[in-house]
DSSP file (Angstrom, degrees, kcal/mol; ACC not computed):
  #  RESIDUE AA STRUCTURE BP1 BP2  ACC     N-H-->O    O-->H-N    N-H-->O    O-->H-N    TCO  KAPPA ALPHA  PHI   PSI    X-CA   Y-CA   Z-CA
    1    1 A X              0   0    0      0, 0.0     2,-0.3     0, 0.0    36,-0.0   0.000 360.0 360.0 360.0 120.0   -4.2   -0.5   19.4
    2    2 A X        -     0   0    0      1,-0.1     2,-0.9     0, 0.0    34,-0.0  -0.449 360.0-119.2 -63.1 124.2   -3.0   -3.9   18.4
    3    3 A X        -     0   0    0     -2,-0.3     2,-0.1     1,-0.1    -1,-0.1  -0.451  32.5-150.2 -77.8 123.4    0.5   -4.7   18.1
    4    4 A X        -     0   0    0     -2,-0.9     2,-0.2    32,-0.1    -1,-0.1  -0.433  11.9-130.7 -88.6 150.2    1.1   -5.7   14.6
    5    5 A X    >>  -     0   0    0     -2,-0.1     3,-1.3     1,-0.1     4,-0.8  -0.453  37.5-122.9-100.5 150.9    4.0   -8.4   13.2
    6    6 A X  G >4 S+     0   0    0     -2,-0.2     3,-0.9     1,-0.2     4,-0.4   0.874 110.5  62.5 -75.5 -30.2    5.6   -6.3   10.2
    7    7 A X  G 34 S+     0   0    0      1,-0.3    -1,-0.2     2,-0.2    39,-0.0   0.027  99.4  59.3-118.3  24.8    4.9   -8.7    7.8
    8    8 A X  G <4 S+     0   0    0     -3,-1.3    -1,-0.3    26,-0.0    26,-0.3   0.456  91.2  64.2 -98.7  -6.4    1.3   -8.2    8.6
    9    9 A X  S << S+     0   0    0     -3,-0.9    25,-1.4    -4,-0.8     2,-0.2   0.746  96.7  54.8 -76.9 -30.9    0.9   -4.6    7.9
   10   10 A X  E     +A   33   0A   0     -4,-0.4    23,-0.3    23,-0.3    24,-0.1  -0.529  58.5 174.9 -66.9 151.4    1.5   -4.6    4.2
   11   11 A X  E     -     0   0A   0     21,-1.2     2,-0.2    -2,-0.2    -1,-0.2   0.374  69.2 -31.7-128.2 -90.6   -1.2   -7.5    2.5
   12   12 A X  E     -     0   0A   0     20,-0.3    20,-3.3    -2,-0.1     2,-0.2  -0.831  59.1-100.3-153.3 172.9    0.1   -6.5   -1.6
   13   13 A X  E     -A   31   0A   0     18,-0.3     2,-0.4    -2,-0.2    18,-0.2  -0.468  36.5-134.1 -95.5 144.8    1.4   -3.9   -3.8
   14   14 A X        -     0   0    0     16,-1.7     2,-0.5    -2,-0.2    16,-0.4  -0.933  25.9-166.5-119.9 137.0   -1.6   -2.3   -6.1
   15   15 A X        +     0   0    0     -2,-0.4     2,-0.2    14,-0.1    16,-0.0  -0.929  22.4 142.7-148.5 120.3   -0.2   -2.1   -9.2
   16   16 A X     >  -     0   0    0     -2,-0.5     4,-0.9     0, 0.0     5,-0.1  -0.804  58.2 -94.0-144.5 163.9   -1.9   -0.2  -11.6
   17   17 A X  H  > S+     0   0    0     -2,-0.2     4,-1.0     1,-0.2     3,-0.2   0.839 125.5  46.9 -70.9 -16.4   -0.9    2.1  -14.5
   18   18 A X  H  > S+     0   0    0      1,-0.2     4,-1.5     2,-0.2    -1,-0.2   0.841 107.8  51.6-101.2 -20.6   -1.1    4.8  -12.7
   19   19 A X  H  > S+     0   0    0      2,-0.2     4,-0.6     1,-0.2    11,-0.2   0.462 104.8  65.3 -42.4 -20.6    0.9    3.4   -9.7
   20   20 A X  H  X S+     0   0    0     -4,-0.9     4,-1.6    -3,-0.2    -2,-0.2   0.811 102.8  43.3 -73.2 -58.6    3.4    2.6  -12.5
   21   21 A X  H  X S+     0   0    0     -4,-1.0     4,-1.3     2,-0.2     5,-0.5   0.858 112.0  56.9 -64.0 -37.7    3.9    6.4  -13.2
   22   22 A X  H  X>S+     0   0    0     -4,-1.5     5,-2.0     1,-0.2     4,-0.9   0.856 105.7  46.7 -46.9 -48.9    4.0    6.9   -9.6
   23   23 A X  H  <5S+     0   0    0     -4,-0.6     4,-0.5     3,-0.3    -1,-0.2   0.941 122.6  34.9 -78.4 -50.6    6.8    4.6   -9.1
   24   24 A X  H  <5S+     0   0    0     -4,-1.6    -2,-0.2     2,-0.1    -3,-0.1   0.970 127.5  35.4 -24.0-102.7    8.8    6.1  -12.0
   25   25 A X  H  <5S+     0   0    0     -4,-1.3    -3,-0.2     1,-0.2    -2,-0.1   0.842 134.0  16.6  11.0-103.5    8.0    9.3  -11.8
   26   26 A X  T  <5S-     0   0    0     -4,-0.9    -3,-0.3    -5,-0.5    63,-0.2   0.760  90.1-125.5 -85.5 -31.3    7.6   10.3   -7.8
   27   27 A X      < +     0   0    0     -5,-2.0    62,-2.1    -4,-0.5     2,-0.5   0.906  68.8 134.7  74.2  58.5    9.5    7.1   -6.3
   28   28 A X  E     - B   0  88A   0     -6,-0.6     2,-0.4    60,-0.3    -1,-0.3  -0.919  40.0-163.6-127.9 163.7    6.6    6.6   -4.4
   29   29 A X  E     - B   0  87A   0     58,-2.1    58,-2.2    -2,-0.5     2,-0.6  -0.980   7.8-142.8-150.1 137.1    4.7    2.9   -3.9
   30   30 A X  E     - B   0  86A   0    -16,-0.4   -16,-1.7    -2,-0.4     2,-0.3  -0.870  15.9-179.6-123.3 137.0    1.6    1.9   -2.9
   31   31 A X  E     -AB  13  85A   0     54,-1.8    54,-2.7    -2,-0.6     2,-0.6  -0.741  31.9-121.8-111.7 153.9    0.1   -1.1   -0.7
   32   32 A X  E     - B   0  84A   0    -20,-3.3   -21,-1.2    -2,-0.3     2,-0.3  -0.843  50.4-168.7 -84.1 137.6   -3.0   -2.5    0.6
   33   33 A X  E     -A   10   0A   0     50,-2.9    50,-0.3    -2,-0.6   -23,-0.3  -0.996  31.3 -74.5-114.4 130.9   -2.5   -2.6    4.4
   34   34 A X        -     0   0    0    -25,-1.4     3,-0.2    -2,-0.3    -1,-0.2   0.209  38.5-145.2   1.7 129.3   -3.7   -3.7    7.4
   35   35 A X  S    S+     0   0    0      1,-0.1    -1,-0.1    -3,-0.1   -26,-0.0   0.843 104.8  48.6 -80.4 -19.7   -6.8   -1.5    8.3
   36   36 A X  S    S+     0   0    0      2,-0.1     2,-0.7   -34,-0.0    -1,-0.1   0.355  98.6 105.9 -89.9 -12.4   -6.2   -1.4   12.2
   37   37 A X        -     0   0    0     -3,-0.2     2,-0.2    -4,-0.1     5,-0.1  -0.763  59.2-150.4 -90.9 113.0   -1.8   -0.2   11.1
   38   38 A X    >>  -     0   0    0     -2,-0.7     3,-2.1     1,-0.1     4,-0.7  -0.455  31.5 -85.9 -80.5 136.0   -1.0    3.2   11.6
   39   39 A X  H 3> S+     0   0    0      1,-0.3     4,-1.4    -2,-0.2     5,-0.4   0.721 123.2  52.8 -12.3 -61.2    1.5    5.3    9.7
   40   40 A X  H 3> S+     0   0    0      2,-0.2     4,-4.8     1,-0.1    -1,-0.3   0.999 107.3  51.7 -43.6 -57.0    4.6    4.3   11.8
   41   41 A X  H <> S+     0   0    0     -3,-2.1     4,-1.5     1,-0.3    -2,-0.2   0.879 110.2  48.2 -45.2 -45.8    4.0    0.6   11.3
   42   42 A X  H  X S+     0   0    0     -4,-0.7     4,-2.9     2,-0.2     5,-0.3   0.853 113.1  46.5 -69.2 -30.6    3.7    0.9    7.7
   43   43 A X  H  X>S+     0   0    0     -4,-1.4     4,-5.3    -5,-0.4     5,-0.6   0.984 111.7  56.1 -42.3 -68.0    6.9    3.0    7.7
   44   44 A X  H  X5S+     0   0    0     -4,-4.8     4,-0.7    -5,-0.4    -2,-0.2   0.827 111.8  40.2 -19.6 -63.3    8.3    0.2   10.0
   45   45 A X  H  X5S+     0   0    0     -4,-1.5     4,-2.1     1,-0.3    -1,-0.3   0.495 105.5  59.6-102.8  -9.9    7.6   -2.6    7.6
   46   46 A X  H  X5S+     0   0    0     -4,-2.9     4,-2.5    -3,-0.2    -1,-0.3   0.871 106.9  44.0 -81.2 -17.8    8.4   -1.4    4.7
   47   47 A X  H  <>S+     0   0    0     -4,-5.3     5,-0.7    -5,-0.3    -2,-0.2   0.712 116.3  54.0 -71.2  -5.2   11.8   -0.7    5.6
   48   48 A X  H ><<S+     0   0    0     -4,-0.7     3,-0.6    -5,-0.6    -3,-0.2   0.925 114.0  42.0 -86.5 -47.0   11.9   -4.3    7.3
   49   49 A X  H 3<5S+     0   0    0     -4,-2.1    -2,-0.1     1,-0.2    -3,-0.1   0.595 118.7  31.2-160.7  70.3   10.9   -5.8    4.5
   50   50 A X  T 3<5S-     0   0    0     -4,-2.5    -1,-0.2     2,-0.1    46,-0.2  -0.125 103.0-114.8-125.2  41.5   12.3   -4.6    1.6
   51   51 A X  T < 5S+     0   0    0     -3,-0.6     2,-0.5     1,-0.2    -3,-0.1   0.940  71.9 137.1  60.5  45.1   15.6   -3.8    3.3
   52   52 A X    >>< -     0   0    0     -5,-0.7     3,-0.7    -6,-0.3     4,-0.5  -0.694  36.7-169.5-125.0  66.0   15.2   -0.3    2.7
   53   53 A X  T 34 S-     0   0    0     -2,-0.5    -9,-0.0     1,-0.3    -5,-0.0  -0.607  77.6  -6.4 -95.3 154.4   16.5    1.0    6.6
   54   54 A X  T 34 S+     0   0    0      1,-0.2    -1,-0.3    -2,-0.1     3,-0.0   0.772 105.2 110.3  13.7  74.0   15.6    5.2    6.9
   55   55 A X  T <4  +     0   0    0     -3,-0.7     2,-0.2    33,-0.0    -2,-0.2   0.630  45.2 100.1-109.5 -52.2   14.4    5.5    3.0
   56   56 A X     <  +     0   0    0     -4,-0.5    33,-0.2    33,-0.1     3,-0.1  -0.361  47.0 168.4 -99.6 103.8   11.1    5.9    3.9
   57   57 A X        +     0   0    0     31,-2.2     2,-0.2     1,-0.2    32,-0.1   0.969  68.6   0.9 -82.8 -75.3   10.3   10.1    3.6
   58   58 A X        -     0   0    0     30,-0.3    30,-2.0    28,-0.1     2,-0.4  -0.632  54.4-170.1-157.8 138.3    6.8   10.2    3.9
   59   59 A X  E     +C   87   0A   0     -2,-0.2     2,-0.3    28,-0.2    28,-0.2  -0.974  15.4 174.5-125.0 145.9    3.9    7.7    4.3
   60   60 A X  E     -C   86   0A   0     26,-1.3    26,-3.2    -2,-0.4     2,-0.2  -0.928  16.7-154.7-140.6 166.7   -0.1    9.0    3.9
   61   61 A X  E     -C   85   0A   0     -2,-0.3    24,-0.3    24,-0.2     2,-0.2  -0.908  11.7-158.5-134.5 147.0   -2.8    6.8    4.0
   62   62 A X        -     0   0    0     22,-4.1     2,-0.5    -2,-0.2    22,-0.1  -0.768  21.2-139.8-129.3-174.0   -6.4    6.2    2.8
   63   63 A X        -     0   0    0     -2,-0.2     2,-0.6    20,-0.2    20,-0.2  -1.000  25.9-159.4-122.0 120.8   -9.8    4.3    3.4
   64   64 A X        -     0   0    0     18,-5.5    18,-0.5    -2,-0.5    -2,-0.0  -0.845  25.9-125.2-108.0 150.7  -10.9    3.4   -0.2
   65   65 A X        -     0   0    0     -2,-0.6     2,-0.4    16,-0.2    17,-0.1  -0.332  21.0 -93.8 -74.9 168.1  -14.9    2.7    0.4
   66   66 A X        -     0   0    0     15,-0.1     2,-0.4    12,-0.0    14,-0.1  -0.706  43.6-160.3 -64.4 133.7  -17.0   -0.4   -0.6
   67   67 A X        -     0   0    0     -2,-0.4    12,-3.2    12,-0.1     2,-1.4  -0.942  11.2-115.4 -89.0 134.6  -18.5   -0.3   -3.6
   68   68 A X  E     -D   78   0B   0     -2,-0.4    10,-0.2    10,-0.2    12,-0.0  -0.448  27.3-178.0 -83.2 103.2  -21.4   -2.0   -5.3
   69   69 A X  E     -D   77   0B   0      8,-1.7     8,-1.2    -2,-1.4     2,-0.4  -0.142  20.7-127.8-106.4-146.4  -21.3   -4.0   -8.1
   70   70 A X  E     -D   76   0B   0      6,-0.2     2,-0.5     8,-0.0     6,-0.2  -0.997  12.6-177.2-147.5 119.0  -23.7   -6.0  -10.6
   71   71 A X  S    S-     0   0    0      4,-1.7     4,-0.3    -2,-0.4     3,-0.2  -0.973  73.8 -36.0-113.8 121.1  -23.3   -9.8  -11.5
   72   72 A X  S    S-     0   0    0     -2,-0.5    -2,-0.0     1,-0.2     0, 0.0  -0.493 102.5 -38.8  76.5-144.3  -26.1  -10.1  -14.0
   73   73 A X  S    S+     0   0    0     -2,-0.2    -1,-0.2    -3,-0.0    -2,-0.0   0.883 134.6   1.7 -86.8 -37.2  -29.8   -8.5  -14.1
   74   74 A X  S    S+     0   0    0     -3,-0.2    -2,-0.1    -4,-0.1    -3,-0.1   0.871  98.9 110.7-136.2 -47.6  -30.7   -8.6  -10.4
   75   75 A X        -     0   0    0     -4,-0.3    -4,-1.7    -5,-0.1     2,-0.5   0.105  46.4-176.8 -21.0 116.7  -27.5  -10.1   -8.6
   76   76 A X  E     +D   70   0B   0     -6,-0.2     2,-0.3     2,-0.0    -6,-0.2  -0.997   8.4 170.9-142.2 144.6  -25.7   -7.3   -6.3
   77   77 A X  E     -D   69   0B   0     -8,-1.2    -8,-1.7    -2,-0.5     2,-0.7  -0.931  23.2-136.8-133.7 143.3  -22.5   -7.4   -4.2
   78   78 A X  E     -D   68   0B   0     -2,-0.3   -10,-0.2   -10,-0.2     2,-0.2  -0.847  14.2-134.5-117.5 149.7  -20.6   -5.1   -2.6
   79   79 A X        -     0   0    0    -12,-3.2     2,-0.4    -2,-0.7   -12,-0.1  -0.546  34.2-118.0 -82.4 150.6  -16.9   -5.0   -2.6
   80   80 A X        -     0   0    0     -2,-0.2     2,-0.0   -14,-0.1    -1,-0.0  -0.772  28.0 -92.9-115.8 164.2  -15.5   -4.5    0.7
   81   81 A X        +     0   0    0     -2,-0.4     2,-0.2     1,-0.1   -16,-0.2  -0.387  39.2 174.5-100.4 153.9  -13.3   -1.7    2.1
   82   82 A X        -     0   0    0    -18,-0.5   -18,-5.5   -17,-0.1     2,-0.5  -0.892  26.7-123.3-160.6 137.5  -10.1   -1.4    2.3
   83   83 A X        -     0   0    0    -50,-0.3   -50,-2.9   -20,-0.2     2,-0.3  -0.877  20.0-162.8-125.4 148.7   -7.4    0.8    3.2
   84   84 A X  E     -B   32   0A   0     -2,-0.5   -22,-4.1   -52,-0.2     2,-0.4  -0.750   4.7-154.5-109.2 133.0   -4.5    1.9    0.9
   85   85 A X  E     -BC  31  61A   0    -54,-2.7   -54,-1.8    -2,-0.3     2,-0.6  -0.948   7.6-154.0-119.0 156.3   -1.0    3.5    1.9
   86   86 A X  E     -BC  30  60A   0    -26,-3.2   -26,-1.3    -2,-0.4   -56,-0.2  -0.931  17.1-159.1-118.1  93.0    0.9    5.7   -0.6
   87   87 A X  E     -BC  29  59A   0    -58,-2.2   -58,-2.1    -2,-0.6     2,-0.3  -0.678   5.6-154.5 -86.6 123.2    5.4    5.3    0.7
   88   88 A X  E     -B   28   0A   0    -30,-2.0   -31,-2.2    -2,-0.2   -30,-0.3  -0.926  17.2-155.1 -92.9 137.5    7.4    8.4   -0.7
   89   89 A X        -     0   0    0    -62,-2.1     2,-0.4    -2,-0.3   -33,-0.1  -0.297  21.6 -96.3-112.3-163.0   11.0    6.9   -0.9
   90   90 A X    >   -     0   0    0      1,-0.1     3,-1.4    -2,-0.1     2,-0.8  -0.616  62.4 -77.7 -88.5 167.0   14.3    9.0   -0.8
   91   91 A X  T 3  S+     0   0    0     -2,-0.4     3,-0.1     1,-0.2    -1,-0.1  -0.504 113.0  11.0 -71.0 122.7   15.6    9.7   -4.2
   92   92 A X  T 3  S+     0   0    0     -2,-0.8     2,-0.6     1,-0.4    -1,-0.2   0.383  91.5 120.9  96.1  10.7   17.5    7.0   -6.2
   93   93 A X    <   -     0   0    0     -3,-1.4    -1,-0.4   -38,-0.1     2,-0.2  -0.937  48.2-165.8 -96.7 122.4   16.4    4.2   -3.5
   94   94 A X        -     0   0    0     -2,-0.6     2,-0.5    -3,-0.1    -4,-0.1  -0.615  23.3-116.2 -83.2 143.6   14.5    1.8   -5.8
   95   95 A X        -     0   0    0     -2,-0.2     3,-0.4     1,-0.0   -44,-0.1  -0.977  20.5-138.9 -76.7 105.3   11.9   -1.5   -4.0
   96   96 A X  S >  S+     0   0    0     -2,-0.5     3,-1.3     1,-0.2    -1,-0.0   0.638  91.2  77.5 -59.8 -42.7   13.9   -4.6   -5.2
   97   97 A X  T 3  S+     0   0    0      1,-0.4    -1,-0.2     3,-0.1   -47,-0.0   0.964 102.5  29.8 -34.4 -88.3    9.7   -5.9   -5.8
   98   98 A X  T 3  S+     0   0    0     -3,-0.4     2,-0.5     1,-0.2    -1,-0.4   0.169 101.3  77.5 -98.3  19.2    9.0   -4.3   -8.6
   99   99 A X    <         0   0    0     -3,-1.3    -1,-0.2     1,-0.1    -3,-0.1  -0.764 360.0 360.0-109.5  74.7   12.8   -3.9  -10.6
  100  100 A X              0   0    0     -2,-0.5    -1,-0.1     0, 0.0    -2,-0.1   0.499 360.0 360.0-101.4 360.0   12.2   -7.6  -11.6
């Protein structure tokens, strides 16, 4: 397994409406990640860095697949896969990111 810099295991925050509820809601947050970073790492790096040190309850993780899509009549691409982690935080600890 390759040892990963923390502030490569996260790539961006997916922010969607329904990630929106999430965050509200469940105190949960979700990133695109490294695909090769395992459940520690991401733990790891988000409490490095959003300053957040043993916040972090719960991490699960996913592979979301490639998909194909259509530019035009005959034109096809595929999107490429990508894996997503889902951070449960403790209650009433907030990510500094997204209370702009």
């Amino acid at each position: 397994m390759p040892e990963l810099h923390p502030y490569d295991v996260i790539r961006r925050p997916v922010i969607t409406e329904k990630t929106n509820g999430m965050m509200e809601e469940l105190n949960q947050y979700v990133f695109e990640v490294d695909p090769n970073a395992n459940k520690i790492q991401i733990k790891d790096a988000v409490e490095l860095v959003f300053d957040v040190p043993g916040q972090v309850v719960n991490v699960r993780t996913m592979i979301m697949p490639a998909k194909r899509a259509r530019r035009g009549r005959k034109h096809y691409f595929r999107t490429r896969q990508w894996k997503k982690a889902i951070v449960t935080l403790t209650e009433g600890t907030k990510l500094q990111l997204f209370n702009v």
